[in-house]
mmCIF file as gemmi writes it, N, C-alpha and C atoms, coordinates in Angstrom:
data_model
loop_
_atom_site.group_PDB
_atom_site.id
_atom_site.type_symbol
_atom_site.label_atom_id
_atom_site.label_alt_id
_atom_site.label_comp_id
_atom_site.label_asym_id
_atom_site.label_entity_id
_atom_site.label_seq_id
_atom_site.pdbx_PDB_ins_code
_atom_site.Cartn_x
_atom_site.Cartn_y
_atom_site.Cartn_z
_atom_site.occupancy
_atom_site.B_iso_or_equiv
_atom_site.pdbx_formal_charge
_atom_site.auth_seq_id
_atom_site.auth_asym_id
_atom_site.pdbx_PDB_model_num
ATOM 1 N N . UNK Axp A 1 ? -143.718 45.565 -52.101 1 0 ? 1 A 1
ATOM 2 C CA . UNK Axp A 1 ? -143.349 46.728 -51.334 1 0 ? 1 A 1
ATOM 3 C C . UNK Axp A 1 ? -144.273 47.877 -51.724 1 0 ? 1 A 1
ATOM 4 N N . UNK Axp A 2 ? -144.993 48.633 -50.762 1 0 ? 2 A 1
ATOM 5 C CA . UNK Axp A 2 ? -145.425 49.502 -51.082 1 0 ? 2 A 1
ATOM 6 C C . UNK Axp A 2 ? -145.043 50.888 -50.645 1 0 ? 2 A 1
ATOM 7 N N . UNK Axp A 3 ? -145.32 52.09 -51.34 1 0 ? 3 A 1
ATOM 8 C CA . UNK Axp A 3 ? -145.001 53.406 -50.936 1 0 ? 3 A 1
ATOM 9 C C . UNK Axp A 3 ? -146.386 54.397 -50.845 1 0 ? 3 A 1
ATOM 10 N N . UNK Axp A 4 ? -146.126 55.138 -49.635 1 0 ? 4 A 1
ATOM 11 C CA . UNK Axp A 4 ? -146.743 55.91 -48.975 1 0 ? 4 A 1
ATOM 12 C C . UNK Axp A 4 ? -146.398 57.463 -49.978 1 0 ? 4 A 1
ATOM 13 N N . UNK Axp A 5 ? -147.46 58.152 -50.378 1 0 ? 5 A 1
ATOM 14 C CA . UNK Axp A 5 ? -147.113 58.921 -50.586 1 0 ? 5 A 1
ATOM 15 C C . UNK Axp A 5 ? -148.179 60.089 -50.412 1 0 ? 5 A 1
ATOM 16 N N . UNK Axp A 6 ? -147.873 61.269 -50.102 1 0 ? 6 A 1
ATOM 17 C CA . UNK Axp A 6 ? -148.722 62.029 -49.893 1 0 ? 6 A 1
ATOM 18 C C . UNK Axp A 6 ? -149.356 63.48 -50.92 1 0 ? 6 A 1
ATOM 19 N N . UNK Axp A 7 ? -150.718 63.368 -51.178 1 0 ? 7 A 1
ATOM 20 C CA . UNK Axp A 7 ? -151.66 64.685 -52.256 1 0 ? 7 A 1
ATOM 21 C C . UNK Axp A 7 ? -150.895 65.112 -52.302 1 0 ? 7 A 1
ATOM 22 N N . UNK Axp A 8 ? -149.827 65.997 -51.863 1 0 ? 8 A 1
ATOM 23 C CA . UNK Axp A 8 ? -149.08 66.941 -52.064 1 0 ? 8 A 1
ATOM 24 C C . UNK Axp A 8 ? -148.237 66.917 -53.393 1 0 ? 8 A 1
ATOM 25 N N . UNK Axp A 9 ? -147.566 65.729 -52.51 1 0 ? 9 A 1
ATOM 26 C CA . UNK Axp A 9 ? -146.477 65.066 -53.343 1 0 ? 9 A 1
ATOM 27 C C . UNK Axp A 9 ? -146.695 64.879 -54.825 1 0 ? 9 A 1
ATOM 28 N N . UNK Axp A 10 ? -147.617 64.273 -54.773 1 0 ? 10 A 1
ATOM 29 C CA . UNK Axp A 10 ? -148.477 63.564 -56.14 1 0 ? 10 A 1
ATOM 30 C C . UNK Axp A 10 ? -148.708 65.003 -56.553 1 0 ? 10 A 1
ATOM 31 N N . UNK Axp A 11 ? -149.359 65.806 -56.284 1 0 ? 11 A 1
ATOM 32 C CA . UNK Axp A 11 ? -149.57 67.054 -57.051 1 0 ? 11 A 1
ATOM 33 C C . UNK Axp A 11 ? -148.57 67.699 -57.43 1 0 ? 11 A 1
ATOM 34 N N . UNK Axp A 12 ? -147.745 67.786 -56.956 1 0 ? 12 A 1
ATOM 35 C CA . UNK Axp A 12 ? -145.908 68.172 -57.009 1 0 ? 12 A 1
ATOM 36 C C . UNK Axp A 12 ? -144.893 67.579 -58.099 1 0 ? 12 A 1
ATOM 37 N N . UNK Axp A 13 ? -145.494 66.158 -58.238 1 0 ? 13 A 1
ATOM 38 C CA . UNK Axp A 13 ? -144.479 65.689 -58.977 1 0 ? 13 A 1
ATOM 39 C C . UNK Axp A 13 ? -145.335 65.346 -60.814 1 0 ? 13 A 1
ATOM 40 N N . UNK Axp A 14 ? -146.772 65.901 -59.988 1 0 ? 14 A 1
ATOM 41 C CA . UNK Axp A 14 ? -147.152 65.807 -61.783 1 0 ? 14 A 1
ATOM 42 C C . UNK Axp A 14 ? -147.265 66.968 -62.452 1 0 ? 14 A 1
ATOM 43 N N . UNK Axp A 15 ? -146.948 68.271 -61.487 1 0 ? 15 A 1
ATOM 44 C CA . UNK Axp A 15 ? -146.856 69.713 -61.933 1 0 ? 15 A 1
ATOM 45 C C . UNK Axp A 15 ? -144.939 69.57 -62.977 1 0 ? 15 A 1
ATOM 46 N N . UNK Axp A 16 ? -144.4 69.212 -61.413 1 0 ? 16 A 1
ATOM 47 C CA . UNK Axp A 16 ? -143.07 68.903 -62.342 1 0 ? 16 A 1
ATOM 48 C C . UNK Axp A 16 ? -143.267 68.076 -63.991 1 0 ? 16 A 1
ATOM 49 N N . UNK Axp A 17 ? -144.136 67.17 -64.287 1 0 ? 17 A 1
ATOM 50 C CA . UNK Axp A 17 ? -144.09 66.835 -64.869 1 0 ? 17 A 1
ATOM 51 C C . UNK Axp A 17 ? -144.449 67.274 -66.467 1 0 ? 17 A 1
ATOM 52 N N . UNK Axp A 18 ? -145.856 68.58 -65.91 1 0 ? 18 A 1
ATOM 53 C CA . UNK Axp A 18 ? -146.306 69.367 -66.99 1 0 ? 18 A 1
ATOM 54 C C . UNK Axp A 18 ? -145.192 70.54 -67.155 1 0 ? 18 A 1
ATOM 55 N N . UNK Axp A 19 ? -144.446 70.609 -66.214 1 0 ? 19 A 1
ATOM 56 C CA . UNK Axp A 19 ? -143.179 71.658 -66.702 1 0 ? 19 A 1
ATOM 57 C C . UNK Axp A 19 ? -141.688 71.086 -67.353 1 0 ? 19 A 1
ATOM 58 N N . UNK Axp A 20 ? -141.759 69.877 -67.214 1 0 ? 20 A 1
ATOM 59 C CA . UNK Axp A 20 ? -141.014 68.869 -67.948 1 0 ? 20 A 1
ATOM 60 C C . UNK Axp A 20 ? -141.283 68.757 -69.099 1 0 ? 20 A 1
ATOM 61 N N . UNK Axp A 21 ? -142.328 68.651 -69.595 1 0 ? 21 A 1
ATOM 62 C CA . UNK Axp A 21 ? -143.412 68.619 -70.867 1 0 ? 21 A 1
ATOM 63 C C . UNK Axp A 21 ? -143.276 69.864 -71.564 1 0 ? 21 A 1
ATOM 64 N N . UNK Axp A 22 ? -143.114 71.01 -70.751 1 0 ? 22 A 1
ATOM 65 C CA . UNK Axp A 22 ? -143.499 72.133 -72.048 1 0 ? 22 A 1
ATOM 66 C C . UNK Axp A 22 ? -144.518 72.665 -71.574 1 0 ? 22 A 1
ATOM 67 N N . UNK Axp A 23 ? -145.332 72.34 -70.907 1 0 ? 23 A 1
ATOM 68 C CA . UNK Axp A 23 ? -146.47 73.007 -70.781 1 0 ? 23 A 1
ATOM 69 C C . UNK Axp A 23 ? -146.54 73.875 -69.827 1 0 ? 23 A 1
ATOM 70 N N . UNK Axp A 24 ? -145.817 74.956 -69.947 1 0 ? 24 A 1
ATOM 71 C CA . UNK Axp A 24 ? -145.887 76.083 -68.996 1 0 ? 24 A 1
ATOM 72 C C . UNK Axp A 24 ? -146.757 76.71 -67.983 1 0 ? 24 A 1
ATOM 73 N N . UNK Axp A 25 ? -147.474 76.393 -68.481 1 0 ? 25 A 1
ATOM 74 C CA . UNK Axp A 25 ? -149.555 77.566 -68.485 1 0 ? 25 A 1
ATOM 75 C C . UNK Axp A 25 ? -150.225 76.254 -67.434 1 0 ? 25 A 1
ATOM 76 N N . UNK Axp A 26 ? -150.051 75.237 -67.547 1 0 ? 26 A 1
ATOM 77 C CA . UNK Axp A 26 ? -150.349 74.401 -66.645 1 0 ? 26 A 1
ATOM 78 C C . UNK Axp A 26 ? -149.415 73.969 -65.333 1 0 ? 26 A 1
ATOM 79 N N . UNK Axp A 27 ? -148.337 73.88 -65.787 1 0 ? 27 A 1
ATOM 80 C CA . UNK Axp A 27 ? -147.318 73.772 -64.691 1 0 ? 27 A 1
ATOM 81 C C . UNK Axp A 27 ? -147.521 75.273 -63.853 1 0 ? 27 A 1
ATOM 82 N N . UNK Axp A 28 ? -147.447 76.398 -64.511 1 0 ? 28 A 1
ATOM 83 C CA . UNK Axp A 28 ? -147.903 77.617 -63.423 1 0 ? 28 A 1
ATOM 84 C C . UNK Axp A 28 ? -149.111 77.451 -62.503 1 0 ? 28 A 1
ATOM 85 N N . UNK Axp A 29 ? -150.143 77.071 -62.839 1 0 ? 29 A 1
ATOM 86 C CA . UNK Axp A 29 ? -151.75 76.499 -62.397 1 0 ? 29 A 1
ATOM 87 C C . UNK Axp A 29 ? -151.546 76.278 -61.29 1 0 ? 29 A 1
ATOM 88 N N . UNK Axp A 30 ? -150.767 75.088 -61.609 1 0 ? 30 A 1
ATOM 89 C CA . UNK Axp A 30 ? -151.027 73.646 -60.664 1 0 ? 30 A 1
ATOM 90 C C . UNK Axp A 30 ? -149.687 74.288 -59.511 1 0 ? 30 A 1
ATOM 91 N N . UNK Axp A 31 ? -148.516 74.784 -60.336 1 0 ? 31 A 1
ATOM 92 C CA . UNK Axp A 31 ? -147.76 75.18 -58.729 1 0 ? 31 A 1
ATOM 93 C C . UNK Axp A 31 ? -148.049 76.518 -58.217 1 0 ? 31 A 1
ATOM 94 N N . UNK Axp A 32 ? -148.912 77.661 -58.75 1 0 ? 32 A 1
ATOM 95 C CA . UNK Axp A 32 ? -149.372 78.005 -57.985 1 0 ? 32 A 1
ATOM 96 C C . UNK Axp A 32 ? -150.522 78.135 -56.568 1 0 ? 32 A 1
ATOM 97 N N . UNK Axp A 33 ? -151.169 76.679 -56.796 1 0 ? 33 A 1
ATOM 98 C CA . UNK Axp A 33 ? -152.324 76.073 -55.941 1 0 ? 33 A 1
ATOM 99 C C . UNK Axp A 33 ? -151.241 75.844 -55.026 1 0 ? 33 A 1
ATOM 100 N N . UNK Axp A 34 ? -150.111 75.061 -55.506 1 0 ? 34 A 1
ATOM 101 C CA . UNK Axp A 34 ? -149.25 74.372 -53.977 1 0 ? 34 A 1
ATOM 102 C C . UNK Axp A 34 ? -148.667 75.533 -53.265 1 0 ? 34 A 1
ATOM 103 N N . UNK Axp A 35 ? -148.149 76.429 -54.021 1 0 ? 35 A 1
ATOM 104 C CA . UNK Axp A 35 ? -147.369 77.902 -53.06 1 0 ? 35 A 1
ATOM 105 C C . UNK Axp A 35 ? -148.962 78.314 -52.21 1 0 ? 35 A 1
ATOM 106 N N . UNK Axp A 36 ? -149.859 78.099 -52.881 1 0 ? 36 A 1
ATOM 107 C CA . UNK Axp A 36 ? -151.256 79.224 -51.999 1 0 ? 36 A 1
ATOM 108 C C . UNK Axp A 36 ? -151.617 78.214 -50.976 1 0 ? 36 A 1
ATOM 109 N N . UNK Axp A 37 ? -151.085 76.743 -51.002 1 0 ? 37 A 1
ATOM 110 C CA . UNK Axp A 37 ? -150.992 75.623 -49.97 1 0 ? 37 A 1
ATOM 111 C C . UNK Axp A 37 ? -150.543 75.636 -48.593 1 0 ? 37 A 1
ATOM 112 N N . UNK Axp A 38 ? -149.371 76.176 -49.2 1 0 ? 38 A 1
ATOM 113 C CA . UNK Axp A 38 ? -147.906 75.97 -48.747 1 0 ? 38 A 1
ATOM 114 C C . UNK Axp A 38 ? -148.431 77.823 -47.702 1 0 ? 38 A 1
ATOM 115 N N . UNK Axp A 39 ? -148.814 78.388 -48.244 1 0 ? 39 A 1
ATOM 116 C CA . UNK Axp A 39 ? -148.588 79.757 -47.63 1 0 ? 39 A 1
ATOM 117 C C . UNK Axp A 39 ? -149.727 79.475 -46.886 1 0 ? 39 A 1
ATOM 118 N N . UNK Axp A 40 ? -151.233 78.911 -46.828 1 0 ? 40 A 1
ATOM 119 C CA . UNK Axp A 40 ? -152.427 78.735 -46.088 1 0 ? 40 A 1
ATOM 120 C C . UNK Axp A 40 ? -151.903 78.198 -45.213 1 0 ? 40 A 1
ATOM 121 N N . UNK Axp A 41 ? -151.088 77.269 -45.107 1 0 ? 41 A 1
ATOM 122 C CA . UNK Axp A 41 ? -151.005 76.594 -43.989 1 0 ? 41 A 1
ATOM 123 C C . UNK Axp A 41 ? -149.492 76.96 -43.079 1 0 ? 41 A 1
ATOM 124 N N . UNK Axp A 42 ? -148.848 78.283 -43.638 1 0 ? 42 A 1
ATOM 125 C CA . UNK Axp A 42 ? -147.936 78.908 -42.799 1 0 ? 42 A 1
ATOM 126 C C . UNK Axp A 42 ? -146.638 77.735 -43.259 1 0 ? 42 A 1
ATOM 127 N N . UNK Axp A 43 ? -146.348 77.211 -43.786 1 0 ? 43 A 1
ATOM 128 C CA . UNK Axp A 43 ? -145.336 76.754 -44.409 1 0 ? 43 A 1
ATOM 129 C C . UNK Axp A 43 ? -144.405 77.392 -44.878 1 0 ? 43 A 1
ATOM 130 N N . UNK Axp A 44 ? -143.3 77.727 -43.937 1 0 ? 44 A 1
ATOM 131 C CA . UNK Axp A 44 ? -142.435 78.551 -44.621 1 0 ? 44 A 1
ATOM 132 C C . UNK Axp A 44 ? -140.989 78.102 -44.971 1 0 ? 44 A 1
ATOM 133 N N . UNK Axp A 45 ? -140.838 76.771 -44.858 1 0 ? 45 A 1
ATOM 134 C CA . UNK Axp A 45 ? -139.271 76.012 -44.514 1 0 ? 45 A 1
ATOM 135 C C . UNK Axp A 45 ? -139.469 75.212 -45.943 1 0 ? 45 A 1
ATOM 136 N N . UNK Axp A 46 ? -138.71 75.084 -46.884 1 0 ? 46 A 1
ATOM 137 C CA . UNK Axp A 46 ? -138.529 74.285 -47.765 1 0 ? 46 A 1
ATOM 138 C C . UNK Axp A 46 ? -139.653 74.542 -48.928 1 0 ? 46 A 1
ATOM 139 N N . UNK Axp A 47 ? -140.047 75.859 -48.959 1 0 ? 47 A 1
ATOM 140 C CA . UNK Axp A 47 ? -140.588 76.409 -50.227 1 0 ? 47 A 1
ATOM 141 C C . UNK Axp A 47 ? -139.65 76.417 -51.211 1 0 ? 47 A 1
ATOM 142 N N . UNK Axp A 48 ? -138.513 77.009 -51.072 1 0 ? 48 A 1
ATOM 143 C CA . UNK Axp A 48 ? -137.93 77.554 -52.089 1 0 ? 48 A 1
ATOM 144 C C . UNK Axp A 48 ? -137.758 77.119 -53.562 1 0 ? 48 A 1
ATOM 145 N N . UNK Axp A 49 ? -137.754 76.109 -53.677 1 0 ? 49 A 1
ATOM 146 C CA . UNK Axp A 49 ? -137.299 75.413 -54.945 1 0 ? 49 A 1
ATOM 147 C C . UNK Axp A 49 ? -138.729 75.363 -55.202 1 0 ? 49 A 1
ATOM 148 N N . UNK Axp A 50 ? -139.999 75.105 -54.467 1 0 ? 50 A 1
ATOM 149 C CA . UNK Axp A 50 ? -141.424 75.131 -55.932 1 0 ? 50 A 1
ATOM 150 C C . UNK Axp A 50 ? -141.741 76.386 -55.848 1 0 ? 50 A 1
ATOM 151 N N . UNK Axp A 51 ? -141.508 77.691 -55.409 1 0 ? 51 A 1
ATOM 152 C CA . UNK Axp A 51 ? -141.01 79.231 -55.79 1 0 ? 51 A 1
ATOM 153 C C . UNK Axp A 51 ? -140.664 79.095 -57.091 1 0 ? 51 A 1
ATOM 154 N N . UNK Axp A 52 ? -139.286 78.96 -57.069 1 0 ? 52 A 1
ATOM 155 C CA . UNK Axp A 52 ? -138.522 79.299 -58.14 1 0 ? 52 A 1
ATOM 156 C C . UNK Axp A 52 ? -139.011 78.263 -59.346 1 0 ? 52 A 1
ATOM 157 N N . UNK Axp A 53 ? -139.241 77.178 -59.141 1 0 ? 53 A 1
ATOM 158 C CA . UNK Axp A 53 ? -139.934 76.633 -60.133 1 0 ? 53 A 1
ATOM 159 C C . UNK Axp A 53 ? -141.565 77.399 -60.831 1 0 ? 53 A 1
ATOM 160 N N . UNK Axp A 54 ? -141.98 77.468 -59.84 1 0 ? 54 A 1
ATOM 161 C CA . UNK Axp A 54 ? -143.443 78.653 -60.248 1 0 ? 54 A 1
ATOM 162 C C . UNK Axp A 54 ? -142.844 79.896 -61.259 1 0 ? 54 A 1
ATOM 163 N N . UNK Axp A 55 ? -142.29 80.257 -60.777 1 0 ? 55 A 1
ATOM 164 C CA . UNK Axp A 55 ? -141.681 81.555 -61.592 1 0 ? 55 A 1
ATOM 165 C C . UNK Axp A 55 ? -140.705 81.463 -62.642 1 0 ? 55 A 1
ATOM 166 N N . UNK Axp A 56 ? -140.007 79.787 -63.067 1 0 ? 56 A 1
ATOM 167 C CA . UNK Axp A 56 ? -139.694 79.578 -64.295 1 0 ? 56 A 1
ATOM 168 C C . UNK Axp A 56 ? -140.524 79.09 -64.648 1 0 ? 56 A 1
ATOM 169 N N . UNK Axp A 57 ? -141.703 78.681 -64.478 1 0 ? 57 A 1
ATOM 170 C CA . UNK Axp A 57 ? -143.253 77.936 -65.051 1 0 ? 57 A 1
ATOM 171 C C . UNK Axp A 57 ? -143.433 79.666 -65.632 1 0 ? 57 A 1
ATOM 172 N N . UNK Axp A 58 ? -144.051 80.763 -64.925 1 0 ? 58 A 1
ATOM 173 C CA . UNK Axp A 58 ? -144.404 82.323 -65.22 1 0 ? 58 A 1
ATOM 174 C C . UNK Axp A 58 ? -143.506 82.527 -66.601 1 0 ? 58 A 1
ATOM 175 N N . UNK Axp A 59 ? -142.288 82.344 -66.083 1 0 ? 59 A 1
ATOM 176 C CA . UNK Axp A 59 ? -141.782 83.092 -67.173 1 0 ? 59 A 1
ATOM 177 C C . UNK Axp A 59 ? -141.486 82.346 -68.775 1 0 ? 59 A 1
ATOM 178 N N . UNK Axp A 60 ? -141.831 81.057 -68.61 1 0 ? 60 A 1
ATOM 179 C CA . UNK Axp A 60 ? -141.593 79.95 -70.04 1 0 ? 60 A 1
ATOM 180 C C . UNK Axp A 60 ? -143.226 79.959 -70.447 1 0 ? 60 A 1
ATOM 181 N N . UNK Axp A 61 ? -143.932 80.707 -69.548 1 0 ? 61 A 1
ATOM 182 C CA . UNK Axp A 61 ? -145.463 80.723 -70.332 1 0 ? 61 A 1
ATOM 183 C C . UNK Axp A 61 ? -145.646 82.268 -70.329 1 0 ? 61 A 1
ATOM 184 N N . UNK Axp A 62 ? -144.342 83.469 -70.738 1 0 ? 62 A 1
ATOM 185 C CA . UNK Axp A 62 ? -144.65 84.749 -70.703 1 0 ? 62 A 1
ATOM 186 C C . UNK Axp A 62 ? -145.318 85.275 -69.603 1 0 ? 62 A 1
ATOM 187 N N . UNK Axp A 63 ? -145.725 85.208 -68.4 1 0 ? 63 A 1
ATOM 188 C CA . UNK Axp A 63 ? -146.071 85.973 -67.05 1 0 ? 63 A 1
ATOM 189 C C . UNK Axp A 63 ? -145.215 86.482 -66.942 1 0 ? 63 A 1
ATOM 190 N N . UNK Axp A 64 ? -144.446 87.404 -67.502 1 0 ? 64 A 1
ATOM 191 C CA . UNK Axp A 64 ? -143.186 87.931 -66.553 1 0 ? 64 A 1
ATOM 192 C C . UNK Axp A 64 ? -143.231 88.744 -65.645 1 0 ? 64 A 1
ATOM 193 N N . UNK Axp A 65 ? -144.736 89.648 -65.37 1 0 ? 65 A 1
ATOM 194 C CA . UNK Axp A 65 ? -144.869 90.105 -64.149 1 0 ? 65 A 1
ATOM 195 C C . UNK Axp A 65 ? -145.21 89.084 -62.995 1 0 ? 65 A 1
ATOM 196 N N . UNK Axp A 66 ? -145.902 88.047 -62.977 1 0 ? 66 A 1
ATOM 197 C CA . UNK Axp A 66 ? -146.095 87.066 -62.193 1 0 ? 66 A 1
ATOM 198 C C . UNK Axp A 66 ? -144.648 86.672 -61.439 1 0 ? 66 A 1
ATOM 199 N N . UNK Axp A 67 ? -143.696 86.436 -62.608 1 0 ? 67 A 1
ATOM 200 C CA . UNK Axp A 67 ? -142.474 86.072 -62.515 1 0 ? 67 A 1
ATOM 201 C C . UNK Axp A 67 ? -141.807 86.435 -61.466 1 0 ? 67 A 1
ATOM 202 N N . UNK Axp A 68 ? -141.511 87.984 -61.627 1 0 ? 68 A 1
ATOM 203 C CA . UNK Axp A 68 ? -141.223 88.989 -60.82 1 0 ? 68 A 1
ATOM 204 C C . UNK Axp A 68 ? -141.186 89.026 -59.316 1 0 ? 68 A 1
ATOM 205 N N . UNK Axp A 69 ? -142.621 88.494 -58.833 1 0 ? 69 A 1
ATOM 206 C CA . UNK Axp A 69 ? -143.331 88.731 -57.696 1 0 ? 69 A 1
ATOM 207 C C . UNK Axp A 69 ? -143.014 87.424 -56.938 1 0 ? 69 A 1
């Protein structure tokens, strides 16, 4: 059986993964590329949760103005 999966995704679920890890400063990186994705291409339905994940990535790597915004 195989699964289809799409760049996104894969980029999505290994950001989750560096914020699973601890690694804050990278998990911010990598989900801020997908929000500047997500916003290039007018995506506005079902952001919310890698938002709020970006901005607990900001704030567990001290951005707290990033956070904020």
């Amino acid at each position: 059986m195989t699964s289809t999966t799409s760049p996104f995704a894969l980029r999505l679920t290994w950001a989750r993964s560096l914020f699973d890890r601890g690694d804050h400063i990278a998990a911010a990186g990598a989900l801020a590329d997908l929000v500047a994705e997500t916003r290039d291409a007018d995506v506005l339905h079902d952001t919310t949760e890698l938002r709020v994940l970006l901005a607990r990535a900001y704030f567990g790597s001290a951005q707290l103005g990033r956070a904020e915004t």
